[in-house]
BATIVEX-904798 format. One record per residue (C-alpha): residue in one letter; residue number from 1; y, z, x. Coordinates in steps of 0.001 Angstrom, whole numbers, plus 500000, padded with zeros to 6 digits. Layout:
# residues N
(A,NUM,(Y,Z,X))
...
END
This chain:
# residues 457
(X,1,(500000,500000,500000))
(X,2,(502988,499053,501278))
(X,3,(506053,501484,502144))
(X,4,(508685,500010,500281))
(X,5,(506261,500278,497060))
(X,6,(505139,503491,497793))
(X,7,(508501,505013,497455))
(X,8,(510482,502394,495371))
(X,9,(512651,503151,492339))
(X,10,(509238,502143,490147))
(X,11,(507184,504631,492573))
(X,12,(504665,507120,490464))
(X,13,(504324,509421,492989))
(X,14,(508118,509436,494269))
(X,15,(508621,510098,490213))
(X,16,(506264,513069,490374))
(X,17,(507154,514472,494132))
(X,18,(510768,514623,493402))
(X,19,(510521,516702,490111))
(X,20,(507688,518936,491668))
(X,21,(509399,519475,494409))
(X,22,(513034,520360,493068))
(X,23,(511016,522633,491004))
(X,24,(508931,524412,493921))
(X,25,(513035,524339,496426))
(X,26,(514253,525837,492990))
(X,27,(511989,528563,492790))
(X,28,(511860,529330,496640))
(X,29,(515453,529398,496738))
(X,30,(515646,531735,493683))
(X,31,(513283,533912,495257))
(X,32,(515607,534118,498596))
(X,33,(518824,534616,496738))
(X,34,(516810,537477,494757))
(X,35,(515144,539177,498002))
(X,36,(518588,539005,499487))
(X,37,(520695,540785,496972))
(X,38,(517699,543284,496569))
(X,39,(517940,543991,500353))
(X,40,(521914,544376,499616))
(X,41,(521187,546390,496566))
(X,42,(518904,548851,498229))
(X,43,(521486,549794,501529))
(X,44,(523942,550194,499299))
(X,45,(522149,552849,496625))
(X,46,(521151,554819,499987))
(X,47,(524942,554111,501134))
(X,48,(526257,555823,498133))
(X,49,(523379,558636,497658))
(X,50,(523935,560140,501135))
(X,51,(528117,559525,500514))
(X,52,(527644,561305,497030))
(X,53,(525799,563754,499325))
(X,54,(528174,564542,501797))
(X,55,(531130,564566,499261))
(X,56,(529564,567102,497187))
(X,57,(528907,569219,500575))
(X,58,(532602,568726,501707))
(X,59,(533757,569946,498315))
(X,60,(531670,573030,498421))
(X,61,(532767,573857,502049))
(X,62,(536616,573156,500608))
(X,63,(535902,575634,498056))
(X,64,(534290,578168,500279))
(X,65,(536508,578113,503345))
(X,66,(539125,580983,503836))
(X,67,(540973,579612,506599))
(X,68,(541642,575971,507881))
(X,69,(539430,576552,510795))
(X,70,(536587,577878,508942))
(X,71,(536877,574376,506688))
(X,72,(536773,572615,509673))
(X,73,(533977,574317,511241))
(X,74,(532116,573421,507943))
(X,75,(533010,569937,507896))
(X,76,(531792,569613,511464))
(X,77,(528641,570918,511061))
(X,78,(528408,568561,508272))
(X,79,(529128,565359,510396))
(X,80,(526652,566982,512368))
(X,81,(523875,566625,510327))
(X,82,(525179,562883,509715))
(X,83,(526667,561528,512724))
(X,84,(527135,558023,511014))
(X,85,(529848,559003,508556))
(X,86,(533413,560477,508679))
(X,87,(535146,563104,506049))
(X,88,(538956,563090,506021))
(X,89,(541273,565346,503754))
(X,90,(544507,564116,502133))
(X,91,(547039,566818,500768))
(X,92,(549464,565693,497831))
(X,93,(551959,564837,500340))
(X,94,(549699,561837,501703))
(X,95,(549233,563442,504851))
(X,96,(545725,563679,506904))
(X,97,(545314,567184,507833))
(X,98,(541688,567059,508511))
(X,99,(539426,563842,509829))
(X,100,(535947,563811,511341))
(X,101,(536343,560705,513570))
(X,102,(537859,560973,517293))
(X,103,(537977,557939,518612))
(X,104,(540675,555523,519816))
(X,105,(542243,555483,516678))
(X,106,(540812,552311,515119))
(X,107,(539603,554427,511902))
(X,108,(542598,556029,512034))
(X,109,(544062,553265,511529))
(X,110,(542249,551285,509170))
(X,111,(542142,554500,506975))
(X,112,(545907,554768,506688))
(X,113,(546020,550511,506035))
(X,114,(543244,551371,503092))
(X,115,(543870,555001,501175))
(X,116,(546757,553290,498938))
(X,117,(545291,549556,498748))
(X,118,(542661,550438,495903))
(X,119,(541890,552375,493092))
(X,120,(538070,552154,492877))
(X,121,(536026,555649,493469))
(X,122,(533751,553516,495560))
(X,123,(535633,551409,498162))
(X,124,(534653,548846,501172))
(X,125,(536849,548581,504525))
(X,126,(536873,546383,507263))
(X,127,(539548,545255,510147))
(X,128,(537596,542331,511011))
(X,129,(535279,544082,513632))
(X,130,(533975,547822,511401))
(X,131,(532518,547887,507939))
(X,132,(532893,550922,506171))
(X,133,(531373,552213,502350))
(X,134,(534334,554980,501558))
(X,135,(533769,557223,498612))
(X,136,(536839,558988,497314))
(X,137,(537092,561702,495117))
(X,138,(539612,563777,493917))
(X,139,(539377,567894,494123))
(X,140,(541169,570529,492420))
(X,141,(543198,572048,495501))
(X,142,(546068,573971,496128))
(X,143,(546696,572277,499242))
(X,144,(544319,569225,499751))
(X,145,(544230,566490,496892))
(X,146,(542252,564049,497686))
(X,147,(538605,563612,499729))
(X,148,(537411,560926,500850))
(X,149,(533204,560468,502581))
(X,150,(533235,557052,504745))
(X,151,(529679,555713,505960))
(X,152,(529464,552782,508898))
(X,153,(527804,549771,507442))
(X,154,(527660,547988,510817))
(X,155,(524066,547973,511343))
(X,156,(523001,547540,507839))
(X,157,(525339,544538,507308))
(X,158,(524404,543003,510634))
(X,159,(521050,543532,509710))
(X,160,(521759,541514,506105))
(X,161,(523164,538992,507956))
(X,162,(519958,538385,510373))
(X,163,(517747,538771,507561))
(X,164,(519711,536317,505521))
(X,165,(519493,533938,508294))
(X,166,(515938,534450,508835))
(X,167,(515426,534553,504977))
(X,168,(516977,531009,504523))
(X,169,(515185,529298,507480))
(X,170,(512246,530653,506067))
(X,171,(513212,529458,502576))
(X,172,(514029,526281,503644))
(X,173,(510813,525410,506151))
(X,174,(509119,526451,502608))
(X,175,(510935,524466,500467))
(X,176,(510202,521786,503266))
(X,177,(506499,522882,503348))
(X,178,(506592,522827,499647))
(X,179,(507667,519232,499526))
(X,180,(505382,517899,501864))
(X,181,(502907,520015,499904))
(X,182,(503805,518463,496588))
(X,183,(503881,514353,498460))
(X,184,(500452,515277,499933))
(X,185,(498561,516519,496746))
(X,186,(499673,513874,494323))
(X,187,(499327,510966,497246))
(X,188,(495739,511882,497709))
(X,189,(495505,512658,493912))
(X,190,(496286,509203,493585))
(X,191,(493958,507726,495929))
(X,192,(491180,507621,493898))
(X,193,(493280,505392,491146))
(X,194,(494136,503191,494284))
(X,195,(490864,503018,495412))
(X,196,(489845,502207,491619))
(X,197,(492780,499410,491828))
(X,198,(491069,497633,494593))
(X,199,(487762,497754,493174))
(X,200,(489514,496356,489801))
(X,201,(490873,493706,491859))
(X,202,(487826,492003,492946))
(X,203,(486579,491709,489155))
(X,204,(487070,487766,488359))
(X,205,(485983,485802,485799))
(X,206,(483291,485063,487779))
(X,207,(482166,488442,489125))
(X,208,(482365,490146,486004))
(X,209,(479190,491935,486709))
(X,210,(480940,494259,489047))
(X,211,(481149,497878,487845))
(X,212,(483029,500928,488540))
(X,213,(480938,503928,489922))
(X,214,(481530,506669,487219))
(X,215,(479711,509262,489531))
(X,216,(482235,509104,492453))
(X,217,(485552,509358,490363))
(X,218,(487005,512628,489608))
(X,219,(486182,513947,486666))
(X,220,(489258,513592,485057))
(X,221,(489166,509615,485817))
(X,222,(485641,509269,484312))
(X,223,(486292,508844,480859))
(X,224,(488607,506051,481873))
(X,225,(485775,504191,484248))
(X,226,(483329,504273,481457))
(X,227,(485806,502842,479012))
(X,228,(486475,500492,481481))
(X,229,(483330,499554,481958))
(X,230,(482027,498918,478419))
(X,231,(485967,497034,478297))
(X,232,(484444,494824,481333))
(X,233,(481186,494562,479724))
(X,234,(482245,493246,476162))
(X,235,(484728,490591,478217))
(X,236,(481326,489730,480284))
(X,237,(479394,489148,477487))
(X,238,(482167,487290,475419))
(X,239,(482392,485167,478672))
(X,240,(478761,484363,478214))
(X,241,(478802,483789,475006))
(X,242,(481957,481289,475175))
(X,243,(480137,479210,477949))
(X,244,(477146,479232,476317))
(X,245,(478949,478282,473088))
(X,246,(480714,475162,474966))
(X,247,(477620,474137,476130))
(X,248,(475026,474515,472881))
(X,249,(477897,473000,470771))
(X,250,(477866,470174,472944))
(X,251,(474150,469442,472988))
(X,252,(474446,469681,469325))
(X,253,(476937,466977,469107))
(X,254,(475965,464916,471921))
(X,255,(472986,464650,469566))
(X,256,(474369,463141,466557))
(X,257,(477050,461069,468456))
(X,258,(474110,459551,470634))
(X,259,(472222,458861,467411))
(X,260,(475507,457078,465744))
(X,261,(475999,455257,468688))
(X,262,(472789,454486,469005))
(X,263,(472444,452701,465112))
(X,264,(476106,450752,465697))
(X,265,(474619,449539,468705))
(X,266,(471376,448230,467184))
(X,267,(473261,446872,464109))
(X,268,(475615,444653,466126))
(X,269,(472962,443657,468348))
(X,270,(471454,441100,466028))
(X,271,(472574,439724,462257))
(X,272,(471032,441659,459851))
(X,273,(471035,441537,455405))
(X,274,(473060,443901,453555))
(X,275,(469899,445955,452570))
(X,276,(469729,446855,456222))
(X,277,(473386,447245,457113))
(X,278,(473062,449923,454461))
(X,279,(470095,451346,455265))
(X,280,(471955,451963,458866))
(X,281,(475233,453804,456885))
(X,282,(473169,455998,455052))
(X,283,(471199,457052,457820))
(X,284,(474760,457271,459770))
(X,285,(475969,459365,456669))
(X,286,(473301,461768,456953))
(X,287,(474365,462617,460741))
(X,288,(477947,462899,459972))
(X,289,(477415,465207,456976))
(X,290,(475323,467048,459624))
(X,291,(478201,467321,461770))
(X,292,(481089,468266,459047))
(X,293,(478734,471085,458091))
(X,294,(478830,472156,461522))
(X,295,(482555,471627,461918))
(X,296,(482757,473556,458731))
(X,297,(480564,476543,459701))
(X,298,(482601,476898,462986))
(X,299,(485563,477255,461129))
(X,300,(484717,479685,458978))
(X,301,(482955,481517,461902))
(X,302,(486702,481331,463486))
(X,303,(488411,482410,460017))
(X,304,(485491,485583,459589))
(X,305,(487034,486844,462780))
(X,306,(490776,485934,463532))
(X,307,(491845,485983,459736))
(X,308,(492144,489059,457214))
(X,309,(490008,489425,454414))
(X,310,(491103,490534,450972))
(X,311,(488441,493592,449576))
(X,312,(487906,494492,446401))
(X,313,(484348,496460,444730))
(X,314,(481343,494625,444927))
(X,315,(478194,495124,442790))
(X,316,(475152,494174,445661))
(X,317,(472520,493949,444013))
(X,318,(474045,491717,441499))
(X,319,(474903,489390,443956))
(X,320,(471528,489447,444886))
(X,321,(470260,488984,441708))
(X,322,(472308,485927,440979))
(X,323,(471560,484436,444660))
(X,324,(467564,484538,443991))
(X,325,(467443,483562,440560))
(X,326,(470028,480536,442955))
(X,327,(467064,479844,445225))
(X,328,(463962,480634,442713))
(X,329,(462948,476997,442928))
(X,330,(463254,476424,446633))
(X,331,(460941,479435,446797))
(X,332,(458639,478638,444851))
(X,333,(457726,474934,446326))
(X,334,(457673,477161,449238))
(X,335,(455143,479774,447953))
(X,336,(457272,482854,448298))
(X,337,(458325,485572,445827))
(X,338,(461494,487278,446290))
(X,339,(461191,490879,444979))
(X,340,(464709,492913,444649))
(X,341,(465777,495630,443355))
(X,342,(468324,495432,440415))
(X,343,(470055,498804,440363))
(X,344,(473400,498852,440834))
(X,345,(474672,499022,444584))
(X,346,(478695,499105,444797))
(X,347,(480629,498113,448207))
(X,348,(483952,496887,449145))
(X,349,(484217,493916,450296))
(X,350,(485104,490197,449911))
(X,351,(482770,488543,447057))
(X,352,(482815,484785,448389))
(X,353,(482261,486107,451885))
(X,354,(479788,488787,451082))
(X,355,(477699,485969,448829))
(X,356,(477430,483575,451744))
(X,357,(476094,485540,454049))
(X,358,(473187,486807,451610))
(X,359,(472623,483649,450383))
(X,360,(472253,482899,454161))
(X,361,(469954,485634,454664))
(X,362,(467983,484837,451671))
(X,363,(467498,481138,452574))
(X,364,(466678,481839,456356))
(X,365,(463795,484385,454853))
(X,366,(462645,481710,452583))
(X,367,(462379,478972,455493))
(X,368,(460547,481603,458191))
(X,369,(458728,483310,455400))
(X,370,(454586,482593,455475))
(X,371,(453155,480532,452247))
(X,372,(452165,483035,449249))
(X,373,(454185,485788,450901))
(X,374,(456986,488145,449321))
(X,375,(460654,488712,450388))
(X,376,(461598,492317,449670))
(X,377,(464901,493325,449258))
(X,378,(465572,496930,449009))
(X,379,(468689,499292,448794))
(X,380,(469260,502497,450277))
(X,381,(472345,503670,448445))
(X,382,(472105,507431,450553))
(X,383,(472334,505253,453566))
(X,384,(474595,502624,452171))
(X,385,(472111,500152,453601))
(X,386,(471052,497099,452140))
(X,387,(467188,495497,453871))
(X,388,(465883,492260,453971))
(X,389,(462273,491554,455222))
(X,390,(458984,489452,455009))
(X,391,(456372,488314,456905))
(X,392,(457308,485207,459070))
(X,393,(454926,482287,460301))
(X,394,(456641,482401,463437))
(X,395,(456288,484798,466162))
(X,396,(458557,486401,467352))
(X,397,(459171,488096,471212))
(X,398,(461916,491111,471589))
(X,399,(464138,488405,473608))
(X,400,(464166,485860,470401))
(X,401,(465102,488878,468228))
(X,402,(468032,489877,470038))
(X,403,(469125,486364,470084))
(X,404,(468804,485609,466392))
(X,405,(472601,486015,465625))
(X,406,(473854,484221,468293))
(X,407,(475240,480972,467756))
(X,408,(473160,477656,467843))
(X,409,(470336,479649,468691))
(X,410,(466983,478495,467148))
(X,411,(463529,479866,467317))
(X,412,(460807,476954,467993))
(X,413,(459754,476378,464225))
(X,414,(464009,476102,464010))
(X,415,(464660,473048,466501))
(X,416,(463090,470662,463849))
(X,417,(466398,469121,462838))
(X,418,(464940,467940,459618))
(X,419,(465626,471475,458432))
(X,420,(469075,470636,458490))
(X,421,(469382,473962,460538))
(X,422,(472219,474279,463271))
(X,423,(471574,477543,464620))
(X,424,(474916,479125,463000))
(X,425,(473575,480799,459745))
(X,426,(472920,483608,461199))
(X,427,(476004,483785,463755))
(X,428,(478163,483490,460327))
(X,429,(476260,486405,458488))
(X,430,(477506,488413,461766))
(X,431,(480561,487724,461700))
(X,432,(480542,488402,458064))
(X,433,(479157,491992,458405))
(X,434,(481432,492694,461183))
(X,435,(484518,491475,459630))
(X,436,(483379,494356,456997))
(X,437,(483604,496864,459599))
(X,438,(479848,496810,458857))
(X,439,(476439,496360,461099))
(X,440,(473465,493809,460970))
(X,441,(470445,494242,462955))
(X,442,(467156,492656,463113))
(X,443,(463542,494160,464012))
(X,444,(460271,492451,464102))
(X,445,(456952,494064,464367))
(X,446,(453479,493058,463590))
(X,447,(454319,489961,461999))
(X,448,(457115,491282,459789))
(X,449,(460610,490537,460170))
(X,450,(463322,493125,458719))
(X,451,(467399,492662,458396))
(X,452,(469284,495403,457949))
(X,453,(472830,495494,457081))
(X,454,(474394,499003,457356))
(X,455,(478025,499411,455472))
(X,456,(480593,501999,455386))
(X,457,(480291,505344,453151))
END
């Protein structure tokens, strides 16, 4: 498969990576963004439980102390215990008499730059270098007015900032890993369609015998090789019929045509008297009324299964009834009885098109049917199943029966043309049943022949 195909505009599998994949970037990058503000979340709750900590013991000590160096002594014992925050007193006048820090001044600083710049209890300072979480809470003082508990978030936010940084690459090799993932899976969950594609692609018209494995396609493609299959086998076997149809309809008329030729030719050869000249027509008649029956029977064949038939109810068995009583004196020079039944047996269906194929049936069992036999035609109204059989004087191999219903196919007792047979009767009752969403079938065993038509409930 070429590149440009494989991840064109009309790609499958570029349609179905680049959903998948936003999806599986969407989720991983969700997941980041939620780890990371967890991580925040979680320094800052232990931020403000150890400043609500140390406020609460710098307002007991406040209350306690008697003298200015006793509060201070208290308050440093308290930075003591944690060495990574700083307590500093305000009195009403905005004055500092009391801070933790000693340093170069830089908190100094950046606390006298902050105490008047917000409002919130909980507060967040910086100068560009030091982070700092600053609670501050009022007290009830003659003196002091205001405390305030500052923690250094240096370490915690430079550790946010690595772990972001490590978070994201992660999140993004993933979301990488996640897309090559996704392109991986459906490629190779497409390679057994391709490798089905190919296989399609050597079926022609003529190796239509080729077959998909069903066995080594996933499970989920197995349904569609058997349909294919039996899709591949109907178009083989309509193939076969079609060629064989060209070429029996063409031995049928090459027949005829040979024969007409044959009389003109003999008639011009010498002068002949009228009696003869019309002895010649008639017997040229006779082959072209052979032939427009023929002509006539394909076109109906092409009618029973291109065209729509109008349906309407049907009473069977009095078809059959008026079809025998029909033939009664072509069986009887024969020697065969018909027996039928005569209760009522209701279908749907077309009545011309139903009566010609019975009356084809009928006729067919008449000519194959042994001398002093009997034709029995029975009804099984449970099954919706109408049966034809009798005992025939020809015999009959499991090959011939499966034939009998294709066209111009004729047993050996059959290719007598003064039967007047073409080999289509049968093809037409077919294409009758089936254009009746019904089925015909024929069985033959010890000497007895039996049609079965099967219609819908």
């Amino acid at each position: 498969m070429k590149y440009d195909k494989l991840f064109g505009p009309k790609s499958l599998i570029l349609r179905l990576v680049i959903p998948v994949g936003l999806s599986a970037i969407l989720i991983l990058v969700g997941f980041g963004l939620y780890i990371e503000h967890t991580a925040k979340e979680h320094f800052m709750r232990m931020d403000i439980y150890e400043l609500d900590l140390v406020s609460r013991a710098a307002k007991e000590s406040l209350r306690r102390a008697r003298s200015e160096e006793l509060l201070q002594n208290a308050l440093d014992q308290i930075i003591l215990s944690h060495p990574n925050l700083f307590i500093y007193l305000e009195d009403k006048s905005g004055k500092i008499p009391y801070i933790s820090e000693r340093d170069d001044g830089d908190l100094l600083a950046l606390i006298v730059k902050n105490r008047f710049g917000q409002n919130e209890t909980l507060q967040t300072w910086n100068d560009g270098k030091n982070y700092y979480r600053v609670l501050m809470n009022p007290v009830e003082n003659a003196n002091i007015a205001k405390i305030a508990v500052g923690i250094d978030i240096n370490f915690h936010r430079s550790y946010i900032i690595h772990f972001r940084a490590t978070l994201r690459f992660v999140t993004t090799m993933a979301c990488l890993v996640a897309l090559a993932a996704c392109f991986l899976v459906i490629f190779f969950g497409f390679k057994p369609v391709k490798t089905i594609s190919r296989k399609i692609q050597n079926i022609t018209t003529e190796r239509l015998n080729i077959r998909l494995d069903e066995k080594s396609a996933p499970i989920e493609l197995r349904s569609l090789v058997l349909s294919f299959n039996k899709m591949i086998e109907h178009i083989e076997d309509v193939f076969e019929r079609q060629s064989n149809f060209s070429a029996d309809i063409a031995h049928e008329l090459r027949t005829p045509i040979s024969s007409l030729m044959t009389q003109i030719q003999i008639a011009l050869s010498l002068t002949r008297s009228a009696k003869e000249y019309q002895e010649i027509l008639y017997s040229s008649l006779e082959e072209l009324k052979r032939m427009s029956r023929m002509v006539n029977d394909m076109l109906f064949l092409a009618t029973c299964e291109t065209e729509a038939i109008v349906k309407e109810e049907v009473d069977l068995a009095d078809e059959v009834a008026n079809i025998t009583e029909y033939f009664s004196v072509l069986a009887e020079e024969s020697g065969v009885t018909i027996d039928a039944q005569s209760e009522a047996f209701k279908i749907i269906g077309n009545k011309e098109m139903i009566r010609r194929a019975i009356a084809n049936l009928i006729s067919n069992a008449i000519y194959y049917a042994q001398p002093n036999s009997v034709i029995s035609i029975t009804f099984l109204k449970d099954k919706k199943t109408m049966q034809i059989s009798n005992k025939t004087r020809t015999v009959l191999s499991k090959e011939n029966t499966d034939r009998l219903f294709d066209r111009f196919y004729r047993t050996g007792a059959a290719r007598d043309r003064k039967s007047g047979g073409s080999g289509i009767g049968l093809a037409i009752v077919k294409s009758i049943i089936k254009a009746h969403q019904a089925d015909i079938s024929a069985t033959y065993e010890d000497g007895v022949i039996t049609f079965t038509v099967k219609f819908l409930g």
